[in-house]
N, C-alpha and C positions, 0 to 999 in steps of 0.2 A: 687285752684280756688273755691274747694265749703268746706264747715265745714264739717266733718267726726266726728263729736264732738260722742263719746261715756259717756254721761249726760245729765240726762233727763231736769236738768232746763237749762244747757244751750241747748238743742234744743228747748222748750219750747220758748227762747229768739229768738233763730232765728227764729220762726216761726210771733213770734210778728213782726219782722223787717221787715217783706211782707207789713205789711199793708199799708205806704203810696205808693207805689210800685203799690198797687193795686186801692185804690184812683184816681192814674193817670187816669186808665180806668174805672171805676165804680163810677156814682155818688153818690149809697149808699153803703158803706162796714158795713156790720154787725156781732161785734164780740158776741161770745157766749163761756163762761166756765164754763163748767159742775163737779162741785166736785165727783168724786169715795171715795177715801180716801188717809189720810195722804200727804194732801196738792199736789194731779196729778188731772189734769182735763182733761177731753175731751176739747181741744179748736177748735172753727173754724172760721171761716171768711166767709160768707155767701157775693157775691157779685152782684149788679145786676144795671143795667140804664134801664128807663122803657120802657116797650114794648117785655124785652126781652121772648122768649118764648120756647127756649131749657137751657139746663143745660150742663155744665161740673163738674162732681162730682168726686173730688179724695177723697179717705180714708185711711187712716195708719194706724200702730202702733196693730192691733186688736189681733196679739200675740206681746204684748209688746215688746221685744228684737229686734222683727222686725222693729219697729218704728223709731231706728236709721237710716235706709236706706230710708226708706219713708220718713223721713225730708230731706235727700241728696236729693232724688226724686223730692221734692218738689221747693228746692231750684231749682232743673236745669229748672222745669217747669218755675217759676217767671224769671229766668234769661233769658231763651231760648227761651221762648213761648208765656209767658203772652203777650207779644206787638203784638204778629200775629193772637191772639184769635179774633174774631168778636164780640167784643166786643158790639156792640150795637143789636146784637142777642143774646149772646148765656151767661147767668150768669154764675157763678163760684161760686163752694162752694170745701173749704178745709176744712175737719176734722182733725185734726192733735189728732195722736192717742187715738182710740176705745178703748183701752187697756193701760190705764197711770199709774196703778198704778205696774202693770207685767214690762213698759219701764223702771221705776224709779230704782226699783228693778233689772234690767235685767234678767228680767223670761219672759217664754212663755206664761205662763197662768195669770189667774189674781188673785185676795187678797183673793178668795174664794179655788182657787187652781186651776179653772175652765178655761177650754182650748175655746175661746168664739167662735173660730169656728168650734164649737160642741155643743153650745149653743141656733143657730136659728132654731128650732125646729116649723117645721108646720103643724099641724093637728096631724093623728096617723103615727107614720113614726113607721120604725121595727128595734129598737134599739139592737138588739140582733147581738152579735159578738162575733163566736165561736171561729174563732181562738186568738183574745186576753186572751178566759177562758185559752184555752189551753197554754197558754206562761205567764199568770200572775204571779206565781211564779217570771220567769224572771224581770219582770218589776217592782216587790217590796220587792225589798230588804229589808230587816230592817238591822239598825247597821248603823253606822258611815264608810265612806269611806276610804279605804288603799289605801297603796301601791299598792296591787295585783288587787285590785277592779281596778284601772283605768286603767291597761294593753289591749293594744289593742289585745293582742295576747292571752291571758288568754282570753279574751272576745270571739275572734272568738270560740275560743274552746266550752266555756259556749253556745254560738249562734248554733253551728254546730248540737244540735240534733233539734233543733228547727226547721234551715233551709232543714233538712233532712228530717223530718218529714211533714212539711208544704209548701217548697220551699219559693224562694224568695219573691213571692206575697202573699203568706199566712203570710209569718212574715211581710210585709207592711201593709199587710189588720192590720193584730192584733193591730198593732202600730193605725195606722191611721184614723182608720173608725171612731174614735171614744168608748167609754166605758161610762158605767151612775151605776157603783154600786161601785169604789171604790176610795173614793174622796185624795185621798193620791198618786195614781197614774200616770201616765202619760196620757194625752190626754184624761183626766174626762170630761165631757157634762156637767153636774150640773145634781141638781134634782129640779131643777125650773128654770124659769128666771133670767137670772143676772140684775143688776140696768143698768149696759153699754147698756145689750140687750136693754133692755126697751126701754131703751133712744135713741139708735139709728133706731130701729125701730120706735119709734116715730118721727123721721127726714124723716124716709122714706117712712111714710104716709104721709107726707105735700108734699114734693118734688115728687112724684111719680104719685100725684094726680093732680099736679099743673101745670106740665111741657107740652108742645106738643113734647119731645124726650128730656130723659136725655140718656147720656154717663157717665157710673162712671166707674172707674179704681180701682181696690182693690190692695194695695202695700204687696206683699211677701216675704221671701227670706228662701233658707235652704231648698227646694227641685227642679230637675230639675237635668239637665247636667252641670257637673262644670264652674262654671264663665260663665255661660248662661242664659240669660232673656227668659224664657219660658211663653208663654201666655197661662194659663189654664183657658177654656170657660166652664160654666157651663154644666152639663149633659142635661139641658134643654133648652142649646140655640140650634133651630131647623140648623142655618147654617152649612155645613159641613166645617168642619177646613182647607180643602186642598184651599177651596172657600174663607174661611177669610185671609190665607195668602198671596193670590193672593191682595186681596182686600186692605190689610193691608200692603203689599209689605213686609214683613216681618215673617220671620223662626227659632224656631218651633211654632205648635198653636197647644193645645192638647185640650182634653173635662175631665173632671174631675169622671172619671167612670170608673170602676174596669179594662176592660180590656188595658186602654189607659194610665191613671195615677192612680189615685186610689179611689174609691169609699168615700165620707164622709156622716156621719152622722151629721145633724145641721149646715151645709155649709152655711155661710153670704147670698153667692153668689146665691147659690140655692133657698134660701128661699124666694130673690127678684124674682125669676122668676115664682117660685109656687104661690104667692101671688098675683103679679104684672102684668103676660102674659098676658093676658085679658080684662085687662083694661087701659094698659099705654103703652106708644112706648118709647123703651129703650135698650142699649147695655150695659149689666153688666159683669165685665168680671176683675180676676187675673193676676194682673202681678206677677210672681216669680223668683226669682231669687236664680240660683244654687251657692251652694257653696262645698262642697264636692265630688258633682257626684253622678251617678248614678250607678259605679262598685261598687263591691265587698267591697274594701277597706270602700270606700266613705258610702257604704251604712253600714259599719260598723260602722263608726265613728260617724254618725248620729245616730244610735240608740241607742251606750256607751254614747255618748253627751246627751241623752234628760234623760237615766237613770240615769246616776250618778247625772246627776244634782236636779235630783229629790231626790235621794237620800239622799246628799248633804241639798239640804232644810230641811229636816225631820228631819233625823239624824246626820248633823256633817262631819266633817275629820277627819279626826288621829291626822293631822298637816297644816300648810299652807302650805306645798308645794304641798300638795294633792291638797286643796284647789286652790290653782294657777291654776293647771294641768286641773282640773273641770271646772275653768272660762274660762279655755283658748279655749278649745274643745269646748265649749260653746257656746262662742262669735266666733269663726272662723266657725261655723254652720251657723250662722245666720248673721253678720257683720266683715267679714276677717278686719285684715289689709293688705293684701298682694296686692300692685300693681295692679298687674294684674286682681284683682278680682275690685277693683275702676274704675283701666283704662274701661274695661268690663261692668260695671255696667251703666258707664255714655252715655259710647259708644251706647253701646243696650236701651238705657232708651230715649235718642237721636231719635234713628233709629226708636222705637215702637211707641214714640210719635207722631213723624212727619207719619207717615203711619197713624195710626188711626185718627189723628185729620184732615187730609187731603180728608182720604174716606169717612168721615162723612159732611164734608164741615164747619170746625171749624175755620179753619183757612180762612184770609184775601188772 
């Protein structure tokens, strides 16, 4: 029923294919393609009839690899939704991948190496992250990938003084918070602005300032509980989560903060609320979707999967079969092919949607 296309020009195409679809409802559709490099754009479809004066804002793709599901995502919306939206309220704006030239690629980060959410950086925030000092060794390898490199079982070994030394949320923290001194490594901030930042920050000064209440959805995948749509709200949205799942009809709902999921630095999400709270009415909010889990195994695979791959980039394989093994872990991180995880995906993306566009009054 929907394209699972793993290619970034053909999702690029299906995402062109919305627009007479959207036409229907909007008498003006407004496209926009923003160049990064090597022929990926940010594209979108701005859509509006006049008078309108809320927003529904989706966005994709902003770790590129992710951007595969966010097109699934987006198609189910145009299929499932577009016709029950309010349309003579409420516009429509699709970004179809923040991160185009990471999708083309299938990388997480983008052409600079730069992880983007770790990139929206507001005022003086405290970039300092002790436990990744402490595990960097780990996460930078030099040398071309083996045999022995990609063993999951070699790896626990490798992880085990880490996790002994730090426990499980210290090695999360180290991974995730974020890091801004070694641009070769995993989950880098930059040391500036990136061109995407810019750019989408500057979408989100027009729209934030223009609106009487936007809603935007941020598309994730590759953390959470396996083959689970997990809703992570930012650390600064004042609602409690037991209140939004009521509201939302729909479970789990986390907040994006050390003790609950995990604390980031440079967060999209956050950065709209720091900026935004005071001046605009607005629900900003992650959708993620798990794909490994969140045991042991699961949390192992994820963080062999984001190294090697790094690895991998920098330095090479032995062979293609290593090579194989890298993209495979890779992509099942972030885009399974497994059943179960599609069936899941559609299911929960279904269920989230209709909950939130319903308590909001989006829907017809």
């Amino acid at each position: 029923m929907y394209d699972y296309s793993y290619d970034y020009d053909e999702c690029r195409k299906n995402f062109y294919t919305f627009e007479n679809e959207l036409k229907k409802y909007y008498s003006t559709v407004s496209n926009d393609s923003y160049s990064i490099e090597e022929d990926s754009y940010i594209d979108s479809f701005l859509c509006q009839n006049e008078g309108n004066r809320k927003l529904f804002l989706i966005t994709t793709g902003e770790h590129g690899i992710e951007g595969f599901a966010g097109n699934v995502f987006m198609q189910i919306f145009v299929k499932e939704f577009l016709h029950r939206i309010k349309n003579q309220e409420i516009s429509l704006f699709l970004i179809h991948s923040l991160n185009p030239w990471g999708m083309r690629h299938k990388r997480r980060v983008n052409e600079n190496n730069v992880d983007l959410n770790r990139n929206f950086l507001y005022q003086n925030e405290d970039l300092n992250n002790e436990s990744y000092e402490k595990m960097q060794r780990y996460f930078t390898k030099k040398g071309s990938v083996g045999v022995l490199d990609s063993s999951l079982i070699l790896g626990f070994f490798e992880l085990l003084p880490y996790l002994l030394k730090l426990g499980t949320k210290g090695v999360k923290e180290a991974l995730t918070k974020g890091q801004y001194d070694d641009n070769k490594s995993v989950y880098y901030g930059g040391k500036k602005e990136e061109k995407s930042t810019k750019y989408i920050k500057g979408i989100y000064e027009r729209v934030f300032n223009s609106y009487e209440f936007i809603l935007h959805l941020d598309i994730h995948t590759g953390a959470g509980s396996k083959d689970k749509l997990l809703i992570v709200n930012s650390a600064f949205d004042k609602e409690d989560c037991n209140i939004r799942e009521k509201q939302f009809n729909y479970s789990p709902i986390t907040q994006a903060k050390k003790e609950t999921f995990y604390s980031i630095n440079g967060d999209m999400i956050d950065y709209i609320y720091k900026k935004y709270h005071s001046t605009s009415n607005f629900y900003s909010t992650c959708l993620e979707y798990g794909t490994y889990g969140e045991g042991l195994i699961g949390q192992l695979k994820s963080i062999k999967s984001l190294v090697l791959e790094n690895q991998a980039w920098w330095y090479g394989t032995k062979n293609s079969q290593v090579r194989s093994k890298v993209d495979k872990l890779f992509r099942e991180m972030f885009f399974p092919e497994r059943n179960e995880w599609r069936n899941s995906f559609e299911e929960d993306t279904k269920k989230a949607l209709n909950g939130i566009l319903k308590y909001f009054e989006f829907l017809k």
